[in-house]
C-alpha positions in Angstrom: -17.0 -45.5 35.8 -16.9 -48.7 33.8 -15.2 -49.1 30.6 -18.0 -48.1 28.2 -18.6 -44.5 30.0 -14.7 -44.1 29.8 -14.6 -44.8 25.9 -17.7 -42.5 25.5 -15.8 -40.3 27.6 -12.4 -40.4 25.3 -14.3 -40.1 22.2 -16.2 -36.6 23.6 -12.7 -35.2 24.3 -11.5 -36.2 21.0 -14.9 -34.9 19.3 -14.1 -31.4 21.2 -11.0 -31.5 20.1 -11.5 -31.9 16.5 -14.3 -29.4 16.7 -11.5 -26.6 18.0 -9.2 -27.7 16.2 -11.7 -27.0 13.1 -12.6 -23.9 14.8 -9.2 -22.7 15.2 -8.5 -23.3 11.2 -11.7 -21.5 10.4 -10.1 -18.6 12.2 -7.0 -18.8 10.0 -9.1 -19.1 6.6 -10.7 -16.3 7.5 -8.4 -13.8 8.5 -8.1 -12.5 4.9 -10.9 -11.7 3.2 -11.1 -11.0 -0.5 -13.7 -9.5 -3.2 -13.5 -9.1 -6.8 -15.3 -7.4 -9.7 -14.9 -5.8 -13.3 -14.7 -2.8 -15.2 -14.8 -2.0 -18.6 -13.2 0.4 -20.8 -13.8 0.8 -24.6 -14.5 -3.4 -24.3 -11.5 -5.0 -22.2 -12.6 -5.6 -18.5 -10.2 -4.6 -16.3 -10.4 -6.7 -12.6 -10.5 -5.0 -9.6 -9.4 -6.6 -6.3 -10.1 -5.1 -3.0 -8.3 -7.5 -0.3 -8.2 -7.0 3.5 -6.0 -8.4 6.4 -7.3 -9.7 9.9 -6.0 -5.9 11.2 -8.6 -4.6 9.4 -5.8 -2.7 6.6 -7.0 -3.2 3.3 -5.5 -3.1 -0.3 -7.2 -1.8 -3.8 -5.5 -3.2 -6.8 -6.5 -3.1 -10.3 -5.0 -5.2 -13.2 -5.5 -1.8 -15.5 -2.0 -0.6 -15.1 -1.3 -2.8 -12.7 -2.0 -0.2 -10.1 -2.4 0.2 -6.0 -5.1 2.1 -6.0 -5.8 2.5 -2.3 -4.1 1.4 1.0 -6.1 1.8 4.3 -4.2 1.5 7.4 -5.2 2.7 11.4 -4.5 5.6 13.0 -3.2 6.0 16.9 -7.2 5.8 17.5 -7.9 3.1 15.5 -9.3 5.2 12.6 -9.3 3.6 9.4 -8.1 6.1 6.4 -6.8 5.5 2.5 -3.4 7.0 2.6 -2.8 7.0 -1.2 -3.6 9.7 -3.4 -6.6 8.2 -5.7 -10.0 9.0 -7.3 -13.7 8.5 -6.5 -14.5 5.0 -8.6 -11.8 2.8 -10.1 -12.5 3.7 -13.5 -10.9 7.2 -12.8 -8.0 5.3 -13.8 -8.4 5.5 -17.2 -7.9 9.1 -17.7 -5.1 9.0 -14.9 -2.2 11.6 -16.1 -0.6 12.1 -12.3 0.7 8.0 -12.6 -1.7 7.6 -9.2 -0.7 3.7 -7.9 1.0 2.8 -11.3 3.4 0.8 -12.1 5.4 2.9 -13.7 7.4 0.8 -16.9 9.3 -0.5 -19.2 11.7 2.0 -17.4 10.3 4.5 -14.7 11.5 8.1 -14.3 13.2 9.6 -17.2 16.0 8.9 -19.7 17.4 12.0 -21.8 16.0 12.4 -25.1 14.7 8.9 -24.9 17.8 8.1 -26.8 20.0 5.1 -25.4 22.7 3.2 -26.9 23.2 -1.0 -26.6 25.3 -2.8 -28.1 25.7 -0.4 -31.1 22.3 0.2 -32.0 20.7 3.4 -30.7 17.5 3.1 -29.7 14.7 6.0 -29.8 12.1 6.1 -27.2 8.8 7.9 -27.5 9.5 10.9 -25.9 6.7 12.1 -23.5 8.2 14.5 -21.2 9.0 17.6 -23.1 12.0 16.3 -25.2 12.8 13.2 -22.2 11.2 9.8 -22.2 8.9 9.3 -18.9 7.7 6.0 -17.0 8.1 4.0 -20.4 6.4 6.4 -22.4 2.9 7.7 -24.2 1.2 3.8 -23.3 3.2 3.0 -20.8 2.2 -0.4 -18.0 0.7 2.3 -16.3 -2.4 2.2 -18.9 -1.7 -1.9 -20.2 -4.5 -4.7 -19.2 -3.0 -6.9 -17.0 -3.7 -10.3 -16.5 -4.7 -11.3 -13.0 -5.5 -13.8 -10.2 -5.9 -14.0 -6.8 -3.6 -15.6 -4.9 -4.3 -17.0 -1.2 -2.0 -18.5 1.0 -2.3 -19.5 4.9 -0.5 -16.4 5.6 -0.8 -13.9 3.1 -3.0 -12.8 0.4 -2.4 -11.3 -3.2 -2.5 -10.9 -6.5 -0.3 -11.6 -9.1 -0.9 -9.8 -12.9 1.0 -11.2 -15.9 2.1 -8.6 -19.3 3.7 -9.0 -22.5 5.3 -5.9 -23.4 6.1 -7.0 -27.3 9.6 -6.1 -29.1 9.6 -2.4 -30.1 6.6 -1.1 -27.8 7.5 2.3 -27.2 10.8 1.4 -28.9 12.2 -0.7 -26.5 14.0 -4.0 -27.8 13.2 -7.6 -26.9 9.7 -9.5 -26.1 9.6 -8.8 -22.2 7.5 -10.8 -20.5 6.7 -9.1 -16.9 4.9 -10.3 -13.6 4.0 -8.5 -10.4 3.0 -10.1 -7.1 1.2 -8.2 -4.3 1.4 -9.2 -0.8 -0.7 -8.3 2.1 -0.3 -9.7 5.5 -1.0 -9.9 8.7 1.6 -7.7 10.5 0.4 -4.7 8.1 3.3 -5.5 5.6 2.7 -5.7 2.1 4.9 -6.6 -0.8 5.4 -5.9 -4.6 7.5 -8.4 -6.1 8.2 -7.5 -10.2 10.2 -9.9 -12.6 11.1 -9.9 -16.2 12.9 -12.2 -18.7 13.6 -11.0 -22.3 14.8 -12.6 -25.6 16.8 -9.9 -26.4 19.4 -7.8 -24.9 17.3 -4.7 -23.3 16.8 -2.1 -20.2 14.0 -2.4 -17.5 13.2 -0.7 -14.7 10.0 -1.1 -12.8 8.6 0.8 -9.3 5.4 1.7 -7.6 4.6 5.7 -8.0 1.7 5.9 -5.2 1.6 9.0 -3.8 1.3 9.1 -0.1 -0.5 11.5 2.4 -0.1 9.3 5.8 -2.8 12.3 7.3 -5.1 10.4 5.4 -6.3 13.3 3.2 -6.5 15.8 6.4 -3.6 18.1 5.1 -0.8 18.0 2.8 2.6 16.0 3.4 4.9 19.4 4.3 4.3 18.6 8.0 5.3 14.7 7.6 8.6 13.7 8.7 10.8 12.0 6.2 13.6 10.0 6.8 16.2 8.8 3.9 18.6 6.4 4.7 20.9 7.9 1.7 24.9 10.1 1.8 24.3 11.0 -1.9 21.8 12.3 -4.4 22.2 13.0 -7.8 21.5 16.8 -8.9 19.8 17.3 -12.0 19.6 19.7 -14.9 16.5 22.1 -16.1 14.7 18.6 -17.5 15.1 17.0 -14.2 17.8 14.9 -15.8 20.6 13.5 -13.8 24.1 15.5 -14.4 25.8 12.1 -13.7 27.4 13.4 -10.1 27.1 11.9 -6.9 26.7 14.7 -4.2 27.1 14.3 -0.5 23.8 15.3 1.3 25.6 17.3 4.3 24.8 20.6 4.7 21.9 20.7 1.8 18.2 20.8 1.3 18.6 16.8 0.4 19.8 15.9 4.1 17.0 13.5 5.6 19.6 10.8 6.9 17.9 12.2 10.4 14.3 12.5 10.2 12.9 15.9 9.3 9.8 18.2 7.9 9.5 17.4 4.1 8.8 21.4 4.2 11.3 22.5 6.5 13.8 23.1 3.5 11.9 22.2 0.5 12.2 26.3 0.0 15.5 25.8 -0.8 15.3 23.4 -3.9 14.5 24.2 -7.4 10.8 24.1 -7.5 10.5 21.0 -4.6 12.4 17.6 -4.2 12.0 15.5 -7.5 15.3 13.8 -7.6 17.4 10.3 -7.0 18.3 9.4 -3.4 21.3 7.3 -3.8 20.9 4.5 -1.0 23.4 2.1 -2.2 26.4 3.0 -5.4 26.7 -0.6 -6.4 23.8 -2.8 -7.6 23.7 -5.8 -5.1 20.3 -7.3 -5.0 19.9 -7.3 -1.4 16.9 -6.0 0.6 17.6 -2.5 2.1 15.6 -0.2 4.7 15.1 3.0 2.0 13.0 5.3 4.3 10.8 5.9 7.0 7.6 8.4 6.8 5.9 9.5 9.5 2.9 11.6 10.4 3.0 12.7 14.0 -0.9 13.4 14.5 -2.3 10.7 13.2 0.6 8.4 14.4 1.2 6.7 11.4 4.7 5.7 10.2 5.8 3.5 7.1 9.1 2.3 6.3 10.0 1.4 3.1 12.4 -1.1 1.5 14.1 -2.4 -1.3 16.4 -4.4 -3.2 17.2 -1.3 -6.0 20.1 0.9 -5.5 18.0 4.4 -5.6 14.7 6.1 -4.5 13.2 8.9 -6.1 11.7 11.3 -3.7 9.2 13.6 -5.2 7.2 16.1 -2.9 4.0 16.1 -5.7 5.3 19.5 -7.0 3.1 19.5 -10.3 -0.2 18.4 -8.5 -2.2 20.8 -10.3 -5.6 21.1 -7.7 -7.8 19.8 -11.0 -8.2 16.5 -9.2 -10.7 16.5 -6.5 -11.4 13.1 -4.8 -14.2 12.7 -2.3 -14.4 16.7 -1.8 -10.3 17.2 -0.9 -8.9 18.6 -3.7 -5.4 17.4 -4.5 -3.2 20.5 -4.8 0.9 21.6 -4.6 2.7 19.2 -2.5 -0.3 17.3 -1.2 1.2 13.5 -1.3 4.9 12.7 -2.0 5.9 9.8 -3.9 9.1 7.4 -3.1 9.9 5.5 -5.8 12.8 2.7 -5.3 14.6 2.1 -8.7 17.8 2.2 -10.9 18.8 6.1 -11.2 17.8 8.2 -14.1 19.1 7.9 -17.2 20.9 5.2 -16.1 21.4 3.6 -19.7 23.0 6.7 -20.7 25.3 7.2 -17.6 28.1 4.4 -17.6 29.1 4.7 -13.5 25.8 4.0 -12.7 24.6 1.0 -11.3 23.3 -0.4 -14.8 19.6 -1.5 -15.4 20.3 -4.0 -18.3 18.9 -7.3 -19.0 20.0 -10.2 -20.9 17.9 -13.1 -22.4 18.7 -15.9 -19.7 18.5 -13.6 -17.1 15.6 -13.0 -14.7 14.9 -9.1 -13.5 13.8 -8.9 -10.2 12.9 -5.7 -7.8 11.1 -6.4 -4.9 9.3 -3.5 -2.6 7.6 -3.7 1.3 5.9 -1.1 2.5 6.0 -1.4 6.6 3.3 0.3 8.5 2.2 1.0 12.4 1.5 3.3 14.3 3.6 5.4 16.6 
């Protein structure tokens, strides 16, 4: 072969190269795909992102509310099902009174009276749960207009929504400016990163309330086996407000440190479980393993972590049966929520891990939500 044939030669194997190389990137650009569109309510468009992982597990988000709207993972046969409790069309959202996917906020769960004191001044919360403050109140994020953009990176994709809560907004103090992230990837993780800064001393407390049903919709979560990697919970009174005690798990209906049937004991509680795991006493900021849900049929198992002291596990005790979604009508018990955060009333219980932020300061919770199939 003479010189010319072997240049020719070198720059074919170079060509093919390139081209597989190319190739090979193409494959990486597209294992996320992405789509986006808009709804309206009474004039604001609301975006809705629908995002999807080279596994085939895709993630509904809208910016109304900030909300997860659906998550659709793979059974043991491959079968893909949404495991979170939602409704027909996105716009159901808008008359959403379950907190479906929200982002439950300025401060999720409940604070007594909505009364707290900081600093001397005693602030009065709108009060939306019988006499209790709930999930931030009457507007709470959970019905805001968040804004939005995609986000795509060479491993991931997301979204990431932007709010201004304004000073006194359901009577909370301080200009808070919030942001959440969400992250899908491609080992079926995804993420839910939410900060704050204020310019005035103030409380937050932010979480995810999706209610699962890892059956995908087949039956309700009394057969799922729940697994909380928490010695104490904290018992509450009539209002579902926190007493302020710490009680040991052994030998009660709140023992899941081994996993076990959501229904095997749920008899045995006041109504169903609707209280404060305690995984951690002290507020460190490190990542923690929370739980681990698992539906034995289908094969399905999601573990959950966080970087927030508590979980609230809540068995969907006042699912009412008025919602019916795509002909399964979403009764008593029928998805379970766990919701990592600061505990209850925590700005009006002094030994607990405290949820107050300072101008200067950033807040920061971040969530993953693990699933596979077993």
């Amino acid at each position: 072969m003479n010189k010319i044939s072997l240049f020719l030669s070198f720059l074919l194997l170079i060509s093919i190269f390139s081209c597989q190389k190319k190739d090979q990137n193409l494959v990486e650009k597209i294992s996320f795909e992405a789509k986006q569109y808009s709804i309206e309510r009474n004039g604001q468009q609301a975006e809705v992102f629908v995002i999807k992982n080279k596994q085939g597990m895709e993630v509904e988000i809208l910016s109304y509310g900030a909300i997860l709207s659906r998550i659709v993972v793979p059974d043991k046969e491959g079968n893909m099902e949404n495991v979170l409790l939602t409704y027909e069309s996105p716009e159901g959202f808008f008359t959403d009174t379950y907190f479906f996917g929200a982002l439950a906020g300025r401060y999720a769960n409940r604070i007594a009276k909505g009364k707290f004191d900081l600093d001397g001044v005693t602030y009065q919360l709108a009060t939306n749960n019988g006499e209790n403050h709930l999930h931030g109140g009457r507007v709470g994020f959970n019905k805001k207009f968040w804004k939005a953009e995609l986000l795509e990176m060479d491993d991931a994709i997301g979204v990431t929504m932007f709010y201004l809560s304004e000073d006194g907004e359901e009577g909370y103090p301080g200009n808070l400016e919030t942001s959440v992230t969400f992250m899908l990837r491609n080992d079926n993780s995804l993420s839910i990163t939410m900060e704050a800064e204020t310019d005035k001393p103030t409380i937050v407390n932010l979480t995810h309330h999706g209610y699962f049903n890892l059956s995908g919709m087949k039956e309700n979560i009394l057969n799922h086996h729940l697994q909380l990697f928490a010695s104490h919970y904290t018992p509450v009174d009539q209002g579902l407000i926190p007493t302020g005690e710490l009680i040991p798990v052994d030998d009660t209906p709140f023992d899941f440190r081994s996993p076990r049937k959501v229904g095997e004991r749920i008899d045995e509680t006041a109504g169903g479980y609707d209280h404060n795991f305690v995984i951690k006493q002290m507020h460190d900021g490190e990542l923690a393993k929370m739980a681990i849900l698992h539906h034995k049929p289908s094969g399905r198992k999601m573990t959950l972590y966080s970087d927030k002291p508590g979980v609230q596990f809540y068995s969907g005790n006042f699912l009412d049966g008025k919602q019916v979604t795509n002909g399964i009508t979403y009764s008593r018990n029928f998805g379970l929520c766990l919701e990592p955060q600061f505990f209850p009333d925590s700005p009006n219980q002094s030994h607990f891990p405290s949820p107050r932020l300072n101008p200067g300061e950033q807040y920061r919770h971040r969530i993953v939500y693990v699933f596979e199939v077993d």
